[in-house]
C-alpha positions as CSV (number, residue, x, y, z in Angstrom):
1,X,-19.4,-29.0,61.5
2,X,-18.2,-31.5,64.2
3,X,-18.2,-34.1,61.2
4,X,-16.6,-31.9,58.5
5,X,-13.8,-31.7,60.9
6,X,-12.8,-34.9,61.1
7,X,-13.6,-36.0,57.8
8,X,-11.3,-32.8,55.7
9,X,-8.2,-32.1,56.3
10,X,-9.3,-28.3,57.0
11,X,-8.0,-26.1,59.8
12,X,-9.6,-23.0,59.1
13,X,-12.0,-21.8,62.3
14,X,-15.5,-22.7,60.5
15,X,-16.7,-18.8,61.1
16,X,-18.6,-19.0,57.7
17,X,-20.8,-21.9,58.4
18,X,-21.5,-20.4,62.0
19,X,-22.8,-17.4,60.2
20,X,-24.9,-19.6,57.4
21,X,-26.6,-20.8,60.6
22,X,-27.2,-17.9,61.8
23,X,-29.0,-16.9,59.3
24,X,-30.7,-20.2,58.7
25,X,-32.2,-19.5,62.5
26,X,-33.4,-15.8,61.5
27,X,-35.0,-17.2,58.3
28,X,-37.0,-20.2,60.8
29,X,-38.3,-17.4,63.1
30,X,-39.1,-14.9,60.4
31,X,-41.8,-17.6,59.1
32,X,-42.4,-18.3,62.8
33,X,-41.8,-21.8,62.6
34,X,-39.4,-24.3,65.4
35,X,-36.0,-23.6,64.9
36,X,-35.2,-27.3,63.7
37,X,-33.0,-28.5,61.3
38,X,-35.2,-31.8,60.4
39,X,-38.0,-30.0,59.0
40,X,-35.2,-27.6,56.4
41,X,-36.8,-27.5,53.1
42,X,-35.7,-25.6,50.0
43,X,-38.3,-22.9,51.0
44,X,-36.7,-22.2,54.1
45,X,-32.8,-22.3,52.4
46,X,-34.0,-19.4,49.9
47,X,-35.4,-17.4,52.6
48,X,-32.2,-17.4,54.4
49,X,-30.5,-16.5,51.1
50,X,-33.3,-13.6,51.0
51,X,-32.9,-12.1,54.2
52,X,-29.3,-12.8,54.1
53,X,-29.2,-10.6,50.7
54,X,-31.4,-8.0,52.3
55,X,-28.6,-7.6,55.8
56,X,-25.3,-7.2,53.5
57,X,-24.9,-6.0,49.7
58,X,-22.1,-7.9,48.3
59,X,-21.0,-11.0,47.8
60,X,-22.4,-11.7,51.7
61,X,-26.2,-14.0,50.7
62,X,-23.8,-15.8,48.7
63,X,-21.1,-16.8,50.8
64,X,-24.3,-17.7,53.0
65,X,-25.7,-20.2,50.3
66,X,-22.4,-21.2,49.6
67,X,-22.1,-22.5,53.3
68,X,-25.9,-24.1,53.4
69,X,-25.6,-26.0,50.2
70,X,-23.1,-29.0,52.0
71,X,-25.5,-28.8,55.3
72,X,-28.8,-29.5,53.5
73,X,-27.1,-32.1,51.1
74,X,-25.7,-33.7,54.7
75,X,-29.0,-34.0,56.5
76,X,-30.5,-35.1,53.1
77,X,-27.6,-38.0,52.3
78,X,-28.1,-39.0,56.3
79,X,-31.6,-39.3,56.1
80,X,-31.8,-36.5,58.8
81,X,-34.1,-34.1,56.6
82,X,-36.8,-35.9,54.5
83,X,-37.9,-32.8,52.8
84,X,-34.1,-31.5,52.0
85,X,-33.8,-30.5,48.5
86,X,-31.7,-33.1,46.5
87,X,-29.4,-30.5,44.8
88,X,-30.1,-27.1,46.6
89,X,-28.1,-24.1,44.9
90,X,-28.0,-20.6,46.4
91,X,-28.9,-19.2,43.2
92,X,-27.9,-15.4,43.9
93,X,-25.5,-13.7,41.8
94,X,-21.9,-13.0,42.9
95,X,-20.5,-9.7,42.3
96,X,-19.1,-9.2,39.6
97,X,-15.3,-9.0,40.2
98,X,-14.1,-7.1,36.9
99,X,-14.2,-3.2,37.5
100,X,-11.5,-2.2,35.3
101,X,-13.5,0.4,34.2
102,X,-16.2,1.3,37.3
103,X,-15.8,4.2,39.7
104,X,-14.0,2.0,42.4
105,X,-11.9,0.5,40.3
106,X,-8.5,2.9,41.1
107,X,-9.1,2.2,44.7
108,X,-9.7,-1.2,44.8
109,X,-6.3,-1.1,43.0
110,X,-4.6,0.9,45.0
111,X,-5.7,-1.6,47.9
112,X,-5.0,-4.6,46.6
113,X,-1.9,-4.1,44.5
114,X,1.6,-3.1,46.0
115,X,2.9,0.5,46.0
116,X,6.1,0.8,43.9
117,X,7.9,1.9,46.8
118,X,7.0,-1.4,48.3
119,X,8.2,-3.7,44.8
120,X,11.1,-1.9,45.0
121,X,12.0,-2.3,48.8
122,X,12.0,-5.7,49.0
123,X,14.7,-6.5,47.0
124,X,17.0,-3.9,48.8
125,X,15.4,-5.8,52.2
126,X,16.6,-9.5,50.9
127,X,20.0,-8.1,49.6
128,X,20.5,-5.8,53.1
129,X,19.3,-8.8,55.6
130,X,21.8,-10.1,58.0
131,X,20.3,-11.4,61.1
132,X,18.5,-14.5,61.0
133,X,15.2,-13.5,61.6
134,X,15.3,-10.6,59.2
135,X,17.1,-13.0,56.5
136,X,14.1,-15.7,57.0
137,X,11.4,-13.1,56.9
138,X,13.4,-11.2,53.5
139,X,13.4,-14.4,51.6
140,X,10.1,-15.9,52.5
141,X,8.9,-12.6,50.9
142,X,11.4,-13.6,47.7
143,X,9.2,-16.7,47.5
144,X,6.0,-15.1,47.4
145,X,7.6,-12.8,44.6
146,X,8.8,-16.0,42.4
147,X,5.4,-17.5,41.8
148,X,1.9,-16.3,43.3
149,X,1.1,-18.1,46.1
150,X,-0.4,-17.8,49.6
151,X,2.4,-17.2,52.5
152,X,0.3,-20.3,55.0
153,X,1.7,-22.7,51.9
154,X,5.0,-21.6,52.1
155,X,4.8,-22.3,55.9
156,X,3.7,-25.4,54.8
157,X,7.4,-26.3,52.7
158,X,9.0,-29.4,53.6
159,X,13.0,-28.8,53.9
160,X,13.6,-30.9,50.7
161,X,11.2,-29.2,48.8
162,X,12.9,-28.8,45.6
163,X,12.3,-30.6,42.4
164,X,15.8,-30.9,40.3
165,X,14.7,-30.3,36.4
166,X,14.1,-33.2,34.3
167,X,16.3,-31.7,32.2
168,X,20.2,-30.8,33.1
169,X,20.8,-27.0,31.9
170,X,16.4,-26.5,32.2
171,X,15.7,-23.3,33.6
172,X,12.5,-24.2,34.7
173,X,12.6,-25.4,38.4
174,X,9.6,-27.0,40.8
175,X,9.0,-26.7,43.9
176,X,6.9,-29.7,45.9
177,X,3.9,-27.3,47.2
178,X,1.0,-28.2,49.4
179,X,-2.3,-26.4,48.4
180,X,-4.8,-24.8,50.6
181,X,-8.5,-23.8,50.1
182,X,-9.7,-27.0,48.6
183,X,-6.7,-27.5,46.0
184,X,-4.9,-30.5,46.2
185,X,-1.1,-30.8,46.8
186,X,0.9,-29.9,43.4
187,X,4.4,-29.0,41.9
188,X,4.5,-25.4,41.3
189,X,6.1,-24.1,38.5
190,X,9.0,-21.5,39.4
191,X,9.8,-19.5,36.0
192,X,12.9,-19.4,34.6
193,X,13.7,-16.0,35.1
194,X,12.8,-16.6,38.6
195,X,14.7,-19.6,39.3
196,X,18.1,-18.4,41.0
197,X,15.7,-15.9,43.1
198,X,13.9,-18.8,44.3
199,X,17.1,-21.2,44.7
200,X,18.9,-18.9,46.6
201,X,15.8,-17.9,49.4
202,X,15.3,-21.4,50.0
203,X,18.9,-22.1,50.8
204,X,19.2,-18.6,52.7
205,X,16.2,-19.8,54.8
206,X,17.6,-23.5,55.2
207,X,20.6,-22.1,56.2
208,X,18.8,-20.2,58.7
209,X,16.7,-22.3,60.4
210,X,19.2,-25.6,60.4
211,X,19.3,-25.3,64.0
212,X,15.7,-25.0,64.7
213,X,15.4,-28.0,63.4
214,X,17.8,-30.0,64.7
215,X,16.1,-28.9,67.8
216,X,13.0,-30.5,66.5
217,X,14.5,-33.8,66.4
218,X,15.9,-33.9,69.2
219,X,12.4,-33.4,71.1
220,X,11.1,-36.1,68.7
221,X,13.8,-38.4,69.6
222,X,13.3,-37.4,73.3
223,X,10.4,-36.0,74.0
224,X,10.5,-35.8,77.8
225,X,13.8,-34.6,77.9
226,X,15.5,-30.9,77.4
227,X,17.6,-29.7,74.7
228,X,20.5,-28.3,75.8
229,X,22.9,-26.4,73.8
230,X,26.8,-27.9,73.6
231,X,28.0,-25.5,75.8
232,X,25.0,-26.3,78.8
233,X,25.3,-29.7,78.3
234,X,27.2,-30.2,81.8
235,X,24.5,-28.5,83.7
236,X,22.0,-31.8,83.1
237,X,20.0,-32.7,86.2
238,X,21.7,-30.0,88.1
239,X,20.6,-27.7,90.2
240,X,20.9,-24.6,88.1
241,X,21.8,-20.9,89.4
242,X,19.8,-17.5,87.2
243,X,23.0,-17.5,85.5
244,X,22.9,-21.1,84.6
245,X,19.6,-20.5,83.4
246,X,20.0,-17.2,81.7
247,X,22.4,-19.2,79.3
248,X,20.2,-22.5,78.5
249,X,17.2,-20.3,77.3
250,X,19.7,-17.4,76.2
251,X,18.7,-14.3,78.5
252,X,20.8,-11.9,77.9
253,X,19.8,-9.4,80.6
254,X,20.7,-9.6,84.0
255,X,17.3,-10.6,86.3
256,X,15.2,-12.1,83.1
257,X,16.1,-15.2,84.4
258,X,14.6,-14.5,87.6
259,X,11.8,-12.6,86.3
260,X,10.6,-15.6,83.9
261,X,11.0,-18.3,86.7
262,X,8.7,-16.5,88.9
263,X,6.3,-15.5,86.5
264,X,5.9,-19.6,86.0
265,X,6.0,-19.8,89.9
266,X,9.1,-22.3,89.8
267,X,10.2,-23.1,93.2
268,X,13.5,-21.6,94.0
269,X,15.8,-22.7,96.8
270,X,18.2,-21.1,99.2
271,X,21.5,-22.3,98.6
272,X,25.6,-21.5,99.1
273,X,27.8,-20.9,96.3
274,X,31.6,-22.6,96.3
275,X,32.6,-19.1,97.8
276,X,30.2,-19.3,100.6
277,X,27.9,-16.7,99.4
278,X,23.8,-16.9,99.5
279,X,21.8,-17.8,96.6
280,X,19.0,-19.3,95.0
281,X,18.9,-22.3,92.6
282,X,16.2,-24.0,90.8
283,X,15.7,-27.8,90.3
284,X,16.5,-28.9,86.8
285,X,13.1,-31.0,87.2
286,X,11.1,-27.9,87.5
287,X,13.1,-26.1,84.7
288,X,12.9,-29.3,82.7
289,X,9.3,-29.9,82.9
290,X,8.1,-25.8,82.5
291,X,10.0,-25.5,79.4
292,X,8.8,-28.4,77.8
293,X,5.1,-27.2,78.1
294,X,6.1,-24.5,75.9
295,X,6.3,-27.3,72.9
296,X,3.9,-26.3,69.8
297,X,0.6,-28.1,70.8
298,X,0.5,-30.5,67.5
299,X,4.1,-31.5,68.3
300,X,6.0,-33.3,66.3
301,X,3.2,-32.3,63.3
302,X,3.6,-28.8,62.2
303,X,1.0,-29.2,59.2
304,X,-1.7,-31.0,60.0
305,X,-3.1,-31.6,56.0
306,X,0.5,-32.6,54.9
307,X,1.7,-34.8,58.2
308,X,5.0,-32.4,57.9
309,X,6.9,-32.4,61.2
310,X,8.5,-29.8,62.9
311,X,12.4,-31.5,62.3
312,X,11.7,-31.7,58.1
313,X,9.7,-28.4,58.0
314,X,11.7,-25.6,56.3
315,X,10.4,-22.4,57.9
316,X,10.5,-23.9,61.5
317,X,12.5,-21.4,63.6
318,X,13.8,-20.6,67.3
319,X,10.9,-19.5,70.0
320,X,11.3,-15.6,70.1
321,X,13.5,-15.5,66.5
322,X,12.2,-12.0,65.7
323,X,12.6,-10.3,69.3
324,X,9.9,-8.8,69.8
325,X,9.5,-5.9,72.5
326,X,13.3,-6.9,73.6
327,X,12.4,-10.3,73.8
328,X,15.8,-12.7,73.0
329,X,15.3,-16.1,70.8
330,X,15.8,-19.0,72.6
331,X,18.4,-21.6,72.0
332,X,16.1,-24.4,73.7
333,X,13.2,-24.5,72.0
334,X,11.4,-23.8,68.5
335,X,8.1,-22.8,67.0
336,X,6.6,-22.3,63.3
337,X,7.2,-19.4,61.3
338,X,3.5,-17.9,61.0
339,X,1.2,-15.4,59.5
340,X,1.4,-12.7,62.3
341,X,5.5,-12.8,62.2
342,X,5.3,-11.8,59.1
343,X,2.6,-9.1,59.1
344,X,4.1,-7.4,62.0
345,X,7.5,-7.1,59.7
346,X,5.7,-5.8,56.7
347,X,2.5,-4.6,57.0
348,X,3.6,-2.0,59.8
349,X,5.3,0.8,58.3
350,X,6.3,2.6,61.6
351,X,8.3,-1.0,62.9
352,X,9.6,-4.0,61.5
353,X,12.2,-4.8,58.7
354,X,11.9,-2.0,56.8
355,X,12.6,0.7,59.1
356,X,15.5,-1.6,61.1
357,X,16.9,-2.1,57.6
358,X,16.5,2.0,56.8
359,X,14.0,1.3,53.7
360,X,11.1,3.2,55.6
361,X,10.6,6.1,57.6
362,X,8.0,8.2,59.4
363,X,8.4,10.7,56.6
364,X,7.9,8.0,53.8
365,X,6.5,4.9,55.3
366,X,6.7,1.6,53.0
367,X,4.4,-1.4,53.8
368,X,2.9,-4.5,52.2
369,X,1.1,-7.0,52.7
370,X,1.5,-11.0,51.8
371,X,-1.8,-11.2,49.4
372,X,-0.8,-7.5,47.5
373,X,2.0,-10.0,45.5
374,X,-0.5,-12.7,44.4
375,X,-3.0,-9.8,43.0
376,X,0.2,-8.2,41.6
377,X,1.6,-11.6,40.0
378,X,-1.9,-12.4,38.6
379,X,-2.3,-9.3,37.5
380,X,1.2,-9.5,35.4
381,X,-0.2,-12.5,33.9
382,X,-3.1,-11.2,32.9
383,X,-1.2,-8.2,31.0
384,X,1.4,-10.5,29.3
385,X,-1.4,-12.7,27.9
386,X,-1.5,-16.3,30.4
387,X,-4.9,-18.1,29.8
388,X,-7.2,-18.4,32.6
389,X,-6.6,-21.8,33.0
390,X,-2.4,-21.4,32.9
391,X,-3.2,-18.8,36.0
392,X,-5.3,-20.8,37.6
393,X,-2.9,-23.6,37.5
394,X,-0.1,-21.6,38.8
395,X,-1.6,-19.9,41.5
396,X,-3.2,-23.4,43.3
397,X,-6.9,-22.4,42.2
398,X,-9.5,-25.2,41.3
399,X,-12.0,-22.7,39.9
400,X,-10.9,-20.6,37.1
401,X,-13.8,-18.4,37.6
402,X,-11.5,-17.1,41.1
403,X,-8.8,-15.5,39.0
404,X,-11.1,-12.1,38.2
405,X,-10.9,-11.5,42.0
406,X,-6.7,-11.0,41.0
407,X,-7.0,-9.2,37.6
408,X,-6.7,-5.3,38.3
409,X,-5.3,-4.3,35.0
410,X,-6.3,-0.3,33.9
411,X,-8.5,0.1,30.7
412,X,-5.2,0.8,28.9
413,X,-3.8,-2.6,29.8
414,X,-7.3,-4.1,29.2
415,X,-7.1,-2.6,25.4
416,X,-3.4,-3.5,24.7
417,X,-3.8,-6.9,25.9
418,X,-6.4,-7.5,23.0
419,X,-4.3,-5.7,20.8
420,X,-1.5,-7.9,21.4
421,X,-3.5,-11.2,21.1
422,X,-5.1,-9.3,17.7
423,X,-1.5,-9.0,16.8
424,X,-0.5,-12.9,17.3
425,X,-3.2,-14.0,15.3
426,X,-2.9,-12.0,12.7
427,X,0.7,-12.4,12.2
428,X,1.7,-14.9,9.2
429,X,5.3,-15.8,10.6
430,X,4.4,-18.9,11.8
431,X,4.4,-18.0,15.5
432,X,0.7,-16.7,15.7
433,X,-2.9,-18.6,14.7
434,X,-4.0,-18.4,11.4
435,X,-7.6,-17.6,10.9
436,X,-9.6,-19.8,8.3
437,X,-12.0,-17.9,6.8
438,X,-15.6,-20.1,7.3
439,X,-16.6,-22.8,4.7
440,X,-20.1,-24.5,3.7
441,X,-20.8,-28.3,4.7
442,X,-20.2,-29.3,1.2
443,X,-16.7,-27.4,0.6
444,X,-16.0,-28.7,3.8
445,X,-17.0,-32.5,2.6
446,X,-14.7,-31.8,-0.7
447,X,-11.5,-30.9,1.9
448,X,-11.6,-34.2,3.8
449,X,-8.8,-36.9,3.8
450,X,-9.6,-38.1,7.1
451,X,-10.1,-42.3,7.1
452,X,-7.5,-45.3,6.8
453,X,-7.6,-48.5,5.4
454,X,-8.7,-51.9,6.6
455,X,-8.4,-55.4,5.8
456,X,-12.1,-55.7,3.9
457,X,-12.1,-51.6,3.3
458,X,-11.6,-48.3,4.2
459,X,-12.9,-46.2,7.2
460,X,-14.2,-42.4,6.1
461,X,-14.5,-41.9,10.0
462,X,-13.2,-38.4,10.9
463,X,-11.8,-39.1,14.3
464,X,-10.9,-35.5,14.7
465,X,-15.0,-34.8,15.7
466,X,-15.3,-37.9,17.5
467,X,-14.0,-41.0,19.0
468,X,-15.2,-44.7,16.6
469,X,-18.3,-46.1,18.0
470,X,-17.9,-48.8,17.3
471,X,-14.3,-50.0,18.1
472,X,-13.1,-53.1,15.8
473,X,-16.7,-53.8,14.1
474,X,-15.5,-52.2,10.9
475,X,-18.0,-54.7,8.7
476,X,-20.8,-53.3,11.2
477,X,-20.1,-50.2,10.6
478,X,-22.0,-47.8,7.6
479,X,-19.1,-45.4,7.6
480,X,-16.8,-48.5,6.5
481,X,-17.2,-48.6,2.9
482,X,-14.9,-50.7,-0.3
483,X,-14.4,-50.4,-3.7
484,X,-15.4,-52.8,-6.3
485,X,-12.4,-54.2,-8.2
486,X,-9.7,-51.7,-6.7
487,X,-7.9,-54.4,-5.2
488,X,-7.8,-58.0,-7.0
489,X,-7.0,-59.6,-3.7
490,X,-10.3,-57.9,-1.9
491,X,-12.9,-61.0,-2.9
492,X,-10.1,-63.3,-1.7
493,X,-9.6,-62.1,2.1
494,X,-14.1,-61.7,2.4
495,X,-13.9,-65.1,1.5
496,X,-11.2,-66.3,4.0
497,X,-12.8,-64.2,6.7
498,X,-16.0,-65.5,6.3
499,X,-14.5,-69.1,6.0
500,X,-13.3,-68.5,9.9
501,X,-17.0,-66.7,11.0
502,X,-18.3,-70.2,9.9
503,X,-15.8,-72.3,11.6
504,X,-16.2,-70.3,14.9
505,X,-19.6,-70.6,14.6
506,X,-19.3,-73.9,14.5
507,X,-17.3,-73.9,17.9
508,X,-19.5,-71.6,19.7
509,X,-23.1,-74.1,18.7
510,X,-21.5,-76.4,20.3
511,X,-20.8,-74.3,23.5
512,X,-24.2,-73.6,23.4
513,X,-25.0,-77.2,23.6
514,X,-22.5,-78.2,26.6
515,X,-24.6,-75.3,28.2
516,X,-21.4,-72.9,29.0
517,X,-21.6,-69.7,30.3
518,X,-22.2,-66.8,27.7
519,X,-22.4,-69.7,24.4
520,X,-25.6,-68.0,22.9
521,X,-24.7,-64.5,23.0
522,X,-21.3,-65.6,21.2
523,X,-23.0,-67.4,18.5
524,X,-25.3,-64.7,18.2
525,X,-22.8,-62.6,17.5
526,X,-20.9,-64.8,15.0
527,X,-24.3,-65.4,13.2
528,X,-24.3,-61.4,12.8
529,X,-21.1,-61.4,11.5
530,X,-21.2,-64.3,8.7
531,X,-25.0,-62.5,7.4
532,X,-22.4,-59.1,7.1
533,X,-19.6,-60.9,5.5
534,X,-22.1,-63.0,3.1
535,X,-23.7,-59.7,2.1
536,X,-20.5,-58.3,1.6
537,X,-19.1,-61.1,-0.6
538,X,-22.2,-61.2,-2.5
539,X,-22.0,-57.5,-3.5
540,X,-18.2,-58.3,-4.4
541,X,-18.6,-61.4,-7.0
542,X,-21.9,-59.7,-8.8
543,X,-21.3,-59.5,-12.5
544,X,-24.3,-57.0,-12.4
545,X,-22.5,-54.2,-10.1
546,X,-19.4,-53.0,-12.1
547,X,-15.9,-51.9,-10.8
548,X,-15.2,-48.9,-9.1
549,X,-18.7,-49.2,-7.4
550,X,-18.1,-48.0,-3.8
551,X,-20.2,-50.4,-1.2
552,X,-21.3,-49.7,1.9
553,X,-23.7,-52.1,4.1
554,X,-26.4,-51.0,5.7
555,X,-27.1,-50.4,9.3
556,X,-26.0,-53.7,11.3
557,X,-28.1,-54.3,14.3
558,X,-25.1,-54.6,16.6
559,X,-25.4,-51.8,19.2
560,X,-23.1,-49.0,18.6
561,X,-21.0,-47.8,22.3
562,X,-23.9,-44.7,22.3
563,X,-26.6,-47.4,21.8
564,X,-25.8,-49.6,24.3
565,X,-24.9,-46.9,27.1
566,X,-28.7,-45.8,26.3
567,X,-29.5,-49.1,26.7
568,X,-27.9,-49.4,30.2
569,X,-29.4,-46.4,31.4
570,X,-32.4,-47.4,30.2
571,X,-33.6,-45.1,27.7
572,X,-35.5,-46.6,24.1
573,X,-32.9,-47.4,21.5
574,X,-33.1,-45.6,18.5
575,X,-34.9,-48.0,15.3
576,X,-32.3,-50.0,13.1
577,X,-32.5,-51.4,10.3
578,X,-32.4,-55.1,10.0
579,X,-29.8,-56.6,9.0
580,X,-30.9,-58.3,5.8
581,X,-32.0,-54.7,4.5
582,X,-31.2,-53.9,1.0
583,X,-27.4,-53.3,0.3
584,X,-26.8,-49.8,-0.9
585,X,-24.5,-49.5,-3.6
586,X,-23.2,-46.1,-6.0
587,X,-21.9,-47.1,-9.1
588,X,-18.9,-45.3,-10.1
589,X,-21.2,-43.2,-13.1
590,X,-23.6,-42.2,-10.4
């Protein structure tokens, strides 16, 4: 685990894996053997599995295999575990994930999809927002809304994180996107429709947190030094009063001052104001130094996989933005929008921005929660017909086999999604599929006008199936085939070509001689080429085979690209024909 750590860009606590070992250790002591992770075998990682299975129904034994699959191919790739099974698979089923029609199904919905008093709140809560804080919160919600997508990457958006279309006028818009659980970093795809939604949360939230992170760079650009706001800026390396300090951190309550530097046990000392009454001041120094502890610990990185800082981050935001328990934002120093700000917004339906905005009461309580809107999203674009592997893409996944987890449609929508893809390809104005009915090999054989010409022939390769094996070596080839007096100029260019075979030939003996470098296997080669071109020519200028015979050689014994990948791995070549075999020729009244 220590390794993992450094080597993946990960921050997740690795509570999986400390469970997988868990029940690696039960599965040692249930066979009574030494807890040691030397002597795993395959025999011991299916007993964990087993007993793992037999603890927890679900999906638990295989999140537990899932977990022990990297640790036994680690101790096998370090040469820590001889007997470590080379490729070691869990083998236990997942559950299955698609209970549109099961018992459980309307409440799983009803959990994991949005109430419609919810989908229709936050709208009123982004148009309603005002403050800051409930302006930030209100459109990173927006965000979420405009494409699925897991609220830690939008913590994870740089300030510039916009893509301009390629396109002027192009409703489409990007957004640079970083993604999380094992999928790489990507451009997400904002739809259309979506587009001024997203546009206009992102410069709402921009707006908002400008100052933040201004903030930011100023403790980049000097770290060991306080921000103070214009209006404080007189008071640096002053002695500063409660007052003083009240309005540097922005206490707006009389005695928070004092209450805060005493919970920190900063020194105060007795002192004289111009008027010649008592009272106590604190040392900038001390004020100074206790405020910078409160930096982010990672400062200047707020992401750690990206390498964003907290001065180009976009959700980066004053310490104490949403007020908490009559707690006051602070105009000296920042911290990261995260999950818990947001849950305590929206998932609480007795607090938070729905009930300071008036969209919930105790009487009718509205919550929601982050992941509801990627189940709901997915769940869209699994009714209006997206593939698996167009929602995959869009919602950051890099198995496709993870989007059933999302799909929560109702048997009706089940049915009239089939329907609908029934109806497109059965439709015949162009904009559906046309279903072919099925043809035999030899209707299919009559149908084909796949090939192209060449300079001695004409290929009959169909490179819709596959890709040419053998890649200019048209003469070596036995779908390359001619016909016998269709061009009068045919016998002329065999002759010329073979003409150069011999005259390169010719060049490459003489390598061979002078000893260079790869000479024999060229001359080879040529000598392969002139037997193909004579055999060729000598087909072209019989009298006895008339014209409008088609030719085709027979099998050269040049190794095709599948041949000689065989060959490199090792495996017997298949047996060719040599390459003086009998020509095969059809004459145009067979």
């Amino acid at each position: 685990m220590r390794y993992t750590a450094v080597t993946s860009a990960n921050t997740s606590p690795p509570v999986a894996h400390l469970i997988a070992l868990r029940e690696l250790l039960r599965a040692f002591e249930d066979k009574g053997l030494i807890a040691d992770l030397c002597s795993i075998n395959a025999h011991i990682l299916d007993h964990a599995v087993s007993l793992a299975s037999a603890r927890k129904a679900g999906g638990y034994a295989s999140r537990v295999g899932v977990c022990l699959a990297p640790l036994s191919r680690f101790l096998r790739d370090k040469k820590l575990a001889v007997n470590a099974p080379v490729a070691w698979q869990h083998g236990h089923p997942w559950p299955s994930q698609r209970l549109h029609l099961s018992g459980k199904a309307d409440e799983r919905r009803a959990k994991l999809l949005p109430s419609q008093d919810a989908i229709d709140a936050l709208p009123q809560a982004f148009l309603l927002a005002e403050k800051p804080g409930d302006v930030i919160l209100a459109s990173v919600m927006a965000l979420l809304v405009c494409a699925p997508s897991r609220v830690n990457e939008v913590f994870a958006l740089p300030e510039d994180c916009e893509i301009k279309p390629l396109v002027d006028g192009e409703d489409g818009h990007l957004l640079r996107w970083a993604g999380s659980k094992g999928y790489r970093d990507f451009e997400k795809t904002i739809p259309g429709v979506m587009t001024d939604l997203a546009r206009t949360a992102i410069d709402r939230i921009r707006a908002a947190t400008g100052e933040a992170r201004h903030i930011a760079l100023w403790y980049e650009n000097h770290p060991t030094e306080l921000y103070l706001p214009d209006d404080c800026a007189h008071l640096r390396g002053q002695s500063l009063s409660a007052a003083e300090l009240s309005q540097i951190i922005g206490f707006t309550k009389k005695g928070s001052a004092t209450e805060w530097a005493e919970s920190r046990k900063i020194a105060r000392v007795l002192a004289r104001s111009p008027s010649g009454q008592k009272m106590y001041i604190y040392r900038f120094e001390d004020i100074e130094r206790e405020i910078l502890g409160l930096l982010p610990r990672d400062f200047p990185i707020a992401d750690r996989p990206t390498g964003l800082k907290y001065s180009q981050a976009l959700t980066v935001v004053h310490r104490n933005e949403f007020g908490y328990e009559g707690s006051v934002r602070w105009r000296c120093m920042i911290t990261l929008l995260d999950y818990n700000n947001v849950q305590r917004n929206f998932h609480f339906p007795h607090k938070g921005i729905f009930i300071r905005l008036g969209l919930s009461t105790p009487e009718h309580p509205v919550s929601i929660r982050t992941n509801q809107l990627r189940h709901y999203l997915n769940t869209l674009a699994q009714t209006g017909g997206l593939s698996e592997v167009e929602i995959a893409a869009w919602s950051g996944r890099k198995d496709i086999r993870q989007n059933a987890a999302y799909d929560h449609r109702t048997p009706d929508e089940v049915l009239a999604s089939i329907r609908m893809r029934e109806k497109q390809t059965s439709s015949a104005d162009g904009r559906g599929v046309t279903i072919n009915s099925p043809v035999n090999r030899t209707e299919a054989a009559a149908r084909a006008i796949q090939g192209h010409s060449t300079d001695l022939g004409f290929c009959e390769h169909d490179f819709a199936s596959s890709p040419c094996a053998r890649f200019m070596e048209c003469l070596h080839c036995t779908e390359h085939s001619c016909v016998k007096g269709l061009d009068p100029h045919h016998l002329e260019r065999v002759s010329t070509a073979l003409q150069h075979a011999q005259r390169s030939l010719i060049e490459a003996e003489a390598g061979v001689m002078k000893e260079y470098e790869g000479a024999i296997e060229w001359a080879t080669a040529h000598r392969q080429h002139i037997i193909r071109l004579e055999q060729l020519h000598a087909a072209l200028s019989d009298p006895q085979i008339p014209d409008g015979s088609i030719i085709r050689l027979s099998k050269s014994d040049r190794y095709s690209v599948v041949e000689q990948a065989m060959l490199d791995q090792g495996m017997e070549r298949p047996a060719l024909a040599s390459a003086h075999s009998t020509l095969l020729t059809r004459t145009a009244d067979d």
